[in-house]
C-alpha positions in Angstrom: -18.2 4.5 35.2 -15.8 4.0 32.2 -16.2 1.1 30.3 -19.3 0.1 31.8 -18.2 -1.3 35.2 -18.8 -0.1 38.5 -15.3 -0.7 41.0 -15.7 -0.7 44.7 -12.3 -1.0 47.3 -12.9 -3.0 50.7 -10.5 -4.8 53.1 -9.5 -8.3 52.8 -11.5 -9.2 55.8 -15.3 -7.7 54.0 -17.5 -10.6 53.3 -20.9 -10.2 50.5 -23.2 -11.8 49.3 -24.0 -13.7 45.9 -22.4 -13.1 42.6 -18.9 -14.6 42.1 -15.7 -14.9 44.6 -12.6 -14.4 42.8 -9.3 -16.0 44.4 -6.0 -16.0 42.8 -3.0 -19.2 43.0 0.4 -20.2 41.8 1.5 -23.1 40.2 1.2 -24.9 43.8 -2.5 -23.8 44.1 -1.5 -22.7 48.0 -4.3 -20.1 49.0 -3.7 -16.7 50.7 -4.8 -16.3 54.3 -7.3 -14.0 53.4 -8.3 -16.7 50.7 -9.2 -19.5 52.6 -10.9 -17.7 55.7 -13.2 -16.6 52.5 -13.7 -19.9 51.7 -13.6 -21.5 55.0 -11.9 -24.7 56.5 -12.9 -26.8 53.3 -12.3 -24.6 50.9 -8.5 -25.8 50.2 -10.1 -28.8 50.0 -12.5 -28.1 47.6 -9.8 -26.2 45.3 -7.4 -29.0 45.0 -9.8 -31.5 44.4 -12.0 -29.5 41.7 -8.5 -28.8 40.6 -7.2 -32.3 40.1 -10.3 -33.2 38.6 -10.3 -30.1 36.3 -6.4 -30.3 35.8 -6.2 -27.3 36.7 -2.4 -26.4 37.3 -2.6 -22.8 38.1 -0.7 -21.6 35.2 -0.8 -17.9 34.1 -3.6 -16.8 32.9 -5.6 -19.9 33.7 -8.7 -20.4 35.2 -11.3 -22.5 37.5 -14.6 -21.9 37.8 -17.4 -24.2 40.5 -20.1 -23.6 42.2 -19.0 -21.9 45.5 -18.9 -24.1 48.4 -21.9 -24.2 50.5 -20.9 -22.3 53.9 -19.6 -19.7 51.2 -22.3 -16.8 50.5 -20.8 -16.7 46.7 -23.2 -18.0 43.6 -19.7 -19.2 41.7 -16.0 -19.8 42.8 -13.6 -18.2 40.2 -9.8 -19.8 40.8 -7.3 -17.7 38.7 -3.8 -18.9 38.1 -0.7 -16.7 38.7 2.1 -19.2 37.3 5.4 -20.1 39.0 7.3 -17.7 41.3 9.0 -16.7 38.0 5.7 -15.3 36.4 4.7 -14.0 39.5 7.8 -11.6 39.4 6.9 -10.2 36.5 3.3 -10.1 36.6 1.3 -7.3 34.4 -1.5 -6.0 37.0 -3.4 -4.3 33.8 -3.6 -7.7 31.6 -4.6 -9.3 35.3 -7.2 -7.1 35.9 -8.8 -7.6 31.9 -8.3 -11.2 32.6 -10.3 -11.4 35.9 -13.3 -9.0 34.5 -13.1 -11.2 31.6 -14.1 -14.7 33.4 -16.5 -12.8 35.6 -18.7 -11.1 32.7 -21.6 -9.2 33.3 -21.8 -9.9 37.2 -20.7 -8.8 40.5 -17.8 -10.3 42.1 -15.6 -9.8 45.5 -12.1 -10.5 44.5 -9.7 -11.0 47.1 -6.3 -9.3 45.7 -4.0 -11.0 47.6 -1.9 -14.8 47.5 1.3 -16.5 48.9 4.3 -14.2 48.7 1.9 -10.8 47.6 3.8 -7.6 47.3 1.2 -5.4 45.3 1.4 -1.8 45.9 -1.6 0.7 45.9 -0.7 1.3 42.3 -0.7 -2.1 41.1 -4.3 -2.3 42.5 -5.2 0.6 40.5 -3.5 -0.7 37.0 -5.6 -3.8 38.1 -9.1 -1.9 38.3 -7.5 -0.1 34.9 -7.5 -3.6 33.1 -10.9 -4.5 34.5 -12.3 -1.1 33.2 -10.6 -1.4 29.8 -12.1 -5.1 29.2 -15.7 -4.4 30.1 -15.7 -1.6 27.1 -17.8 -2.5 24.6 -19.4 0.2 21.8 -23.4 -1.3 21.2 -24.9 2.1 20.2 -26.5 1.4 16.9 -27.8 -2.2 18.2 -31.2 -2.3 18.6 -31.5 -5.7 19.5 -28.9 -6.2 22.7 -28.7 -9.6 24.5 -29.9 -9.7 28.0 -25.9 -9.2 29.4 -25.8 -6.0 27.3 -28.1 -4.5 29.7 -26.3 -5.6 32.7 -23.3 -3.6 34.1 -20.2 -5.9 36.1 -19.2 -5.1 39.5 -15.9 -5.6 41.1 -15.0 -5.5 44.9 -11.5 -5.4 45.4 -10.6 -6.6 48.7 -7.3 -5.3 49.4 -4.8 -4.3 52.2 -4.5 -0.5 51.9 -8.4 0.0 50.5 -8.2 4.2 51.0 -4.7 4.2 49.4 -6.4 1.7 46.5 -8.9 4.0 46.1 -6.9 7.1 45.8 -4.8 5.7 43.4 -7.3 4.0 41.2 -8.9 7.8 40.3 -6.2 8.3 38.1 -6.2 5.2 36.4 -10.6 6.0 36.0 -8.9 9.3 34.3 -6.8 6.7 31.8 -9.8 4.4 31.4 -12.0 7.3 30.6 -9.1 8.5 27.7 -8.8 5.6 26.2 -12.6 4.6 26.4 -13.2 8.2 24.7 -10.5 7.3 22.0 -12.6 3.8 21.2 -16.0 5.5 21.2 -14.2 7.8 18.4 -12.6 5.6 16.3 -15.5 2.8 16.1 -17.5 5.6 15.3 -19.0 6.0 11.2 -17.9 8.4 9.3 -21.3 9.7 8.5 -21.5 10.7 12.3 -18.0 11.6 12.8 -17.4 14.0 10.6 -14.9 17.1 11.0 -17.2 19.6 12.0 -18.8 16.9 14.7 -15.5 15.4 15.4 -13.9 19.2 16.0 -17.9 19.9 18.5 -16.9 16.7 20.3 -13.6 17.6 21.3 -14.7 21.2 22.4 -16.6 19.0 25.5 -12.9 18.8 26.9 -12.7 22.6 28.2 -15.4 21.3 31.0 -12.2 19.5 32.3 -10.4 22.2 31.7 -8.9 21.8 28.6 -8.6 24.9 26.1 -9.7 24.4 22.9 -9.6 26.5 19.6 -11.2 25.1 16.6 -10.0 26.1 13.3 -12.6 26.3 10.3 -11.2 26.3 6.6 -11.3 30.0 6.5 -8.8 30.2 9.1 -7.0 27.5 8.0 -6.8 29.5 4.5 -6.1 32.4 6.0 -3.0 30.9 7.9 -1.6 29.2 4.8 -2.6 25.6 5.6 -2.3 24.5 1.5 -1.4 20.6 2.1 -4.2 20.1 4.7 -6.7 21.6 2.4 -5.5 20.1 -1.2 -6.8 16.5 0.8 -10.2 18.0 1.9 -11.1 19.8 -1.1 -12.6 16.5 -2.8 -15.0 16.0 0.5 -18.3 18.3 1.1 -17.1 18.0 4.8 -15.1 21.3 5.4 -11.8 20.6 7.5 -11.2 21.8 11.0 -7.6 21.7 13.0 -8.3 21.0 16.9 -5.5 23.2 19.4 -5.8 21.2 22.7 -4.3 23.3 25.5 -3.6 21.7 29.1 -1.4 24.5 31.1 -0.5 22.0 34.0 2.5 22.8 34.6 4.7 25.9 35.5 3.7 29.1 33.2 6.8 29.6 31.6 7.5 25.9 30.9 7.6 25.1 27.4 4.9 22.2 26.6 5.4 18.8 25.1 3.1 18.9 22.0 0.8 16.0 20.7 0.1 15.5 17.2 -2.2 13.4 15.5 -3.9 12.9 11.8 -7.6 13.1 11.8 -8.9 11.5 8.3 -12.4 10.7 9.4 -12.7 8.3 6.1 -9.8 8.0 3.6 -11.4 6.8 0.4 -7.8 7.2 -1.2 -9.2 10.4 -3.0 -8.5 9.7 -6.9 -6.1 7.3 -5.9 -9.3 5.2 -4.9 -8.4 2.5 -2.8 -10.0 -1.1 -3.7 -13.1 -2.1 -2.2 -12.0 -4.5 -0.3 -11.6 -3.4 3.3 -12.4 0.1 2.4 -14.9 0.7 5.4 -11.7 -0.1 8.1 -10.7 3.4 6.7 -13.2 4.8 9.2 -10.5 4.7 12.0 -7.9 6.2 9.8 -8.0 9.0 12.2 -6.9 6.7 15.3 -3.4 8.9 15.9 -6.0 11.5 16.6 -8.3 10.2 19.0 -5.2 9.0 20.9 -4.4 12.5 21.4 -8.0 14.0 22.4 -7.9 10.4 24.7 -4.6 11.5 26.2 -5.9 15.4 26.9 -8.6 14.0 28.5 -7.0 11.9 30.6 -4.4 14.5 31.8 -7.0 16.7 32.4 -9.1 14.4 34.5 -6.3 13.1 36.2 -4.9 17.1 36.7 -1.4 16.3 35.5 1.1 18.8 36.7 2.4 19.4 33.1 2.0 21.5 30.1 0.8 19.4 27.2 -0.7 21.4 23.5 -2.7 18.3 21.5 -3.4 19.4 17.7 -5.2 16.8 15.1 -5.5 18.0 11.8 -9.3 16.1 11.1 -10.2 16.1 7.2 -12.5 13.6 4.7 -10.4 12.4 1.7 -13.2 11.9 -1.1 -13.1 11.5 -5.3 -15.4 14.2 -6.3 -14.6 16.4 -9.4 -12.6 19.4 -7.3 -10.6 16.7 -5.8 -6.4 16.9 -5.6 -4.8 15.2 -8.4 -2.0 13.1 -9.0 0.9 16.0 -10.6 -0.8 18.3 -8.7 1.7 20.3 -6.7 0.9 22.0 -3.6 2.0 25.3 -1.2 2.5 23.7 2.2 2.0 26.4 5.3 5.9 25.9 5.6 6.5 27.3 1.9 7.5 24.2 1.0 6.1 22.8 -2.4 4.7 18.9 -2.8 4.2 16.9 -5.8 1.2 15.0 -5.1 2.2 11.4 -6.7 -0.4 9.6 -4.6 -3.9 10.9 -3.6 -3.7 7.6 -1.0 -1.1 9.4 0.7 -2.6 12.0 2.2 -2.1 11.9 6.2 1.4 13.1 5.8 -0.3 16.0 3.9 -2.2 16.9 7.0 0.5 16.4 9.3 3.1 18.7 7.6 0.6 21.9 8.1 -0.3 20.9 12.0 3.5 19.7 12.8 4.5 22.7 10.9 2.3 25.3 13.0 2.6 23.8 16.5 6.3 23.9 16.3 6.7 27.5 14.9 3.6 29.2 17.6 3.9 27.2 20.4 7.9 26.5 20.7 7.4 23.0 21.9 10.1 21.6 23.7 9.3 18.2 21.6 6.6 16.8 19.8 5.3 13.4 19.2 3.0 12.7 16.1 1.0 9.7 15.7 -0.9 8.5 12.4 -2.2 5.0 10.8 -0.4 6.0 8.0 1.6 3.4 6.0 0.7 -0.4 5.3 4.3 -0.8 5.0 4.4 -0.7 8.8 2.1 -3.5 8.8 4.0 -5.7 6.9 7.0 -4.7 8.7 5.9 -4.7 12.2 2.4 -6.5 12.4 -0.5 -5.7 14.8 1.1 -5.7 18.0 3.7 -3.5 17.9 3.8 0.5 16.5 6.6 2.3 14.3 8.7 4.7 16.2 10.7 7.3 14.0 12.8 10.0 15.5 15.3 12.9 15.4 15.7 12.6 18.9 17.4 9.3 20.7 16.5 10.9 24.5 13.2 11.4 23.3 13.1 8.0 21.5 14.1 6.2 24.8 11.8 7.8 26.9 8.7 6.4 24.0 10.1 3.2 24.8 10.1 3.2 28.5 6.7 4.2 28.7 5.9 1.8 25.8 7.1 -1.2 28.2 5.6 0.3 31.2 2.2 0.3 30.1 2.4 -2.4 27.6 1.7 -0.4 24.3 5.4 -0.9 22.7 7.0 0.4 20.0 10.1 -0.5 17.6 12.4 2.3 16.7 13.0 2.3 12.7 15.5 3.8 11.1 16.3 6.9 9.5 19.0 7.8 7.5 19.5 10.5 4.6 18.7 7.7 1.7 15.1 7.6 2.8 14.9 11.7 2.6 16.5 11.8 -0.9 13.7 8.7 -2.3 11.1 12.1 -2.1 12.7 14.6 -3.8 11.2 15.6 -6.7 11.4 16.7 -10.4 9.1 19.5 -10.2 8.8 20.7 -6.6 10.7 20.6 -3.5 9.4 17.0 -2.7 7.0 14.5 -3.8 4.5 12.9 -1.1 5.6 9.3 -1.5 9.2 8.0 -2.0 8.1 4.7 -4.2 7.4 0.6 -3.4 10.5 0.1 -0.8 10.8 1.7 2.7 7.2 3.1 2.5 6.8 3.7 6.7 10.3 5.4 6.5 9.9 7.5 3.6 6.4 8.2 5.0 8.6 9.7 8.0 11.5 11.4 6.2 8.7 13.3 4.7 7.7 14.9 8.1 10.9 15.1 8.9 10.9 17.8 6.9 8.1 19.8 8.8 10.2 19.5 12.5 13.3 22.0 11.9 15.4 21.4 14.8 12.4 20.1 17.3 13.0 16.9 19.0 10.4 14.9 17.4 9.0 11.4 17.0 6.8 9.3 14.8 4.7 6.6 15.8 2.9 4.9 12.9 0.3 3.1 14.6 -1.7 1.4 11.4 -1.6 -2.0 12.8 -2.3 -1.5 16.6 -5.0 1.5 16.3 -7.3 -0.7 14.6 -8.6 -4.4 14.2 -5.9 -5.2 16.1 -4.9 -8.2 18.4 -7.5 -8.8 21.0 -6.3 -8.8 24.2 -7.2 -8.9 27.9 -7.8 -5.7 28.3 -9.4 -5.0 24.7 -11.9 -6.8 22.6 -13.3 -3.2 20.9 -12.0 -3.0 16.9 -10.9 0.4 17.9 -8.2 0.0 20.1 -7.6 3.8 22.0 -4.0 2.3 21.7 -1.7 5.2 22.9 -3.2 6.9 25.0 -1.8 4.7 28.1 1.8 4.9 26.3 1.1 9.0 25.9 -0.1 9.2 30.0 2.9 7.4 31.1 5.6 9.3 28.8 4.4 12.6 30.8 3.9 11.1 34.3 7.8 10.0 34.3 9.1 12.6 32.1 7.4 15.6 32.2 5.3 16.2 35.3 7.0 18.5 37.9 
């Protein structure tokens, strides 16, 4: 039951009893067939008058709610507009499905999924239940006083054509839910609970799906050469881990795509202390890497017929006296040396030694990173929208695609040799930040560096991963954003 709703699939002709009835118009406010037998002879009636009286014009994303009529076994009528034709056409079955659980709340409802001119599929009915699951999320652990709807779960009815084929469908869209619920529970998560050794014991719960998972403790990370990664841990008392996620899918031999994603539980800013201000946000700094574990266990749940590694790199950055320095310079597992100019810069620091590892063990045949790891992407981009960087413009197009398909888009940024030359440095073979100007892109010439020849891509997801936008389908501070872009990317491009 992710996100605290329960989701059952009947037939347009199943009546109930009590809790809401949920009915869906246009801009004409014409009711379906199915519609008005629920309602009865005067229930067209009853809508366009409660309507006029309401002005209620059945605009997208509007809504009408009475008291249901009285030959009607319903408690409340719930009259959701769909717009003009025009809207219709392009209607987003995920955002209608947050929408509906929305104005329905903690209750039980029968929703009739069906209006003048319907042409839903089984799989819009699924992305429907998808955005009713994602809305009804909510992350109350450490309340001890809940309000009275707290303890009450919601419960849909979908009446719909094709109920069986609803249902099939909708099991891999519970896998989604359940991924992107997971990567909410971990981001909202304090850092005094999620820390890297519990993060790293959380993840290892995947291998019940299936999932393998090796966890690798400092010594190993020593012994493997992982110098960057450990320079930003060394200020914590938290010891790092790296997370391998391994879901073998696909055909053996087929080289996998590889996930990437930076893991600082809390970022303090090290000795480059951040202000005050705002500080305690930097508990979801590790939001790229929740996406990933989200996304490997939704594949997993869903059994995706493809080959996907997930790695996150999960490390504290703290201000105690054996903390990394500003001058410092630092042995990356590449070879490569780093000037360390700012402490605050640290998630490209982590990333280098995972991106760099995953691409020379695993041969991937591309990877995809993803890190709240610049501001300047903030200012540049805002909170509904993520940073895409890449080497790649196939790879790049495809991030897109699946961006648009499941709403979670991205903006591709540029890249050019000017950004790579801003980090070169005095005293080593580059210095972890490239100054004021370009900081997102800098940020990514700087991994760039840790790719060779891979086709890879950068998603800086700083102002979507957290305290973002509140939509339809999420009112959590921790998004999970990703994880749906992520699924989609290897449904269309990578399962056989």
């Amino acid at each position: 039951m992710a996100g605290g709703i329960e989701i059952a699939f009947e037939p347009l002709s199943s009546r109930g009893s009590g809790g809401d009835l949920v009915v869906f118009v246009g801009d004409d406010l014409a009711l379906s067939g199915a519609a008005s037998e629920a309602l009865g002879r005067q229930g067209a009636e009853l809508v366009a008058r409660a309507s006029a009286s309401e002005r209620f014009k059945g605009k997208a994303q509007s809504a009408l709610s009475l008291p249901a009529p009285a030959n009607v076994e319903a408690d409340r009528l719930v009259v959701i507009g769909l717009g003009s034709e025009k809207d219709r056409a392009k209607l987003d079955w995920t955002l209608l499905g947050g929408l509906t659980a929305g104005k329905v709340g903690a209750r039980k409802a029968r929703v009739v999924l069906d209006w003048p001119g319907y042409a839903g599929s089984a799989r819009d009915v699924a992305d429907f239940s998808l955005g009713a699951r994602l809305r009804s999320y909510s992350f109350d652990r450490y309340k001890t006083k809940k309000k009275d709807e707290d303890e009450t779960s919601a419960a849909l009815t979908l009446l719909t054509a094709d109920p069986a084929a609803a249902k099939g469908a909708a099991e891999d869209a519970a896998a989604v839910a359940q991924g992107v619920v997971l990567a909410r529970n971990l981001v909202n998560e304090p850092p005094n609970v999620l820390y890297p050794e519990e993060y790293a014991g959380r993840v290892s719960e995947l291998t019940k799906l299936g999932v393998e998972v090796e966890i690798l403790d400092l010594a190993q990370l020593k012994q493997l050469g992982m110098g960057a990664l450990i320079a930003v841990a060394q200020g914590s008392v938290r010891e790092p881990r790296v997370v391998i996620m391994r879901w073998n899918g696909g055909e053996a031999n087929e080289p996998p795509l590889a996930l990437i994603g930076k893991g600082v539980v809390f970022d303090s800013g090290g000795v480059s202390i951040k202000s005050a201000g705002g500080m305690e946000d930097m508990k979801g700094d590790m939001g790229g890497s929740a996406a990933v574990v989200g996304t490997l266990h939704a594949l997993a749940a869903r059994k995706a017929k493809a080959n996907v590694i997930g790695a996150i790199g999960i490390v504290e950055n703290m201000p105690d006296g054996n903390a990394y320095r500003p001058s410092d310079i630092v042995t990356s597992l590449s070879g490569q040396t780093i000037e360390v100019i700012n402490t605050d810069a640290e998630g490209r620091l982590v990333l280098a030694d995972v991106l760099w590892h995953i691409q020379a063990t695993y041969k991937p045949k591309a990877m995809i990173d993803l890190a709240t790891l610049t501001g300047a992407i903030i200012v540049a981009l805002g909170q509904d929208i993520a940073g895409l960087f890449s080497n790649d413009d196939d790879l790049s197009a495809k991030i897109t695609a699946a961006g648009e398909a499941a709403n979670e888009k991205v903006w591709r940024m540029p890249l050019i040799p000017a950004f790579d030359k801003a980090i070169d440095s005095k005293f080593a073979d580059m210095k972890n930040t490239g100054g004021r100007h370009g900081g997102a892109a800098t940020a990514a010439a700087f991994l760039k560096r840790y790719v060779n020849d891979v086709p890879w891509a950068h998603l800086d997801i700083a102002g979507v991963a957290m305290s973002s936008t509140p939509s339809e389908i999420n009112r959590s501070w921790g998004a999970g954003w990703g994880v749906r872009l992520l699924d989609r990317l290897v449904r269309d491009n990578y399962e056989r």
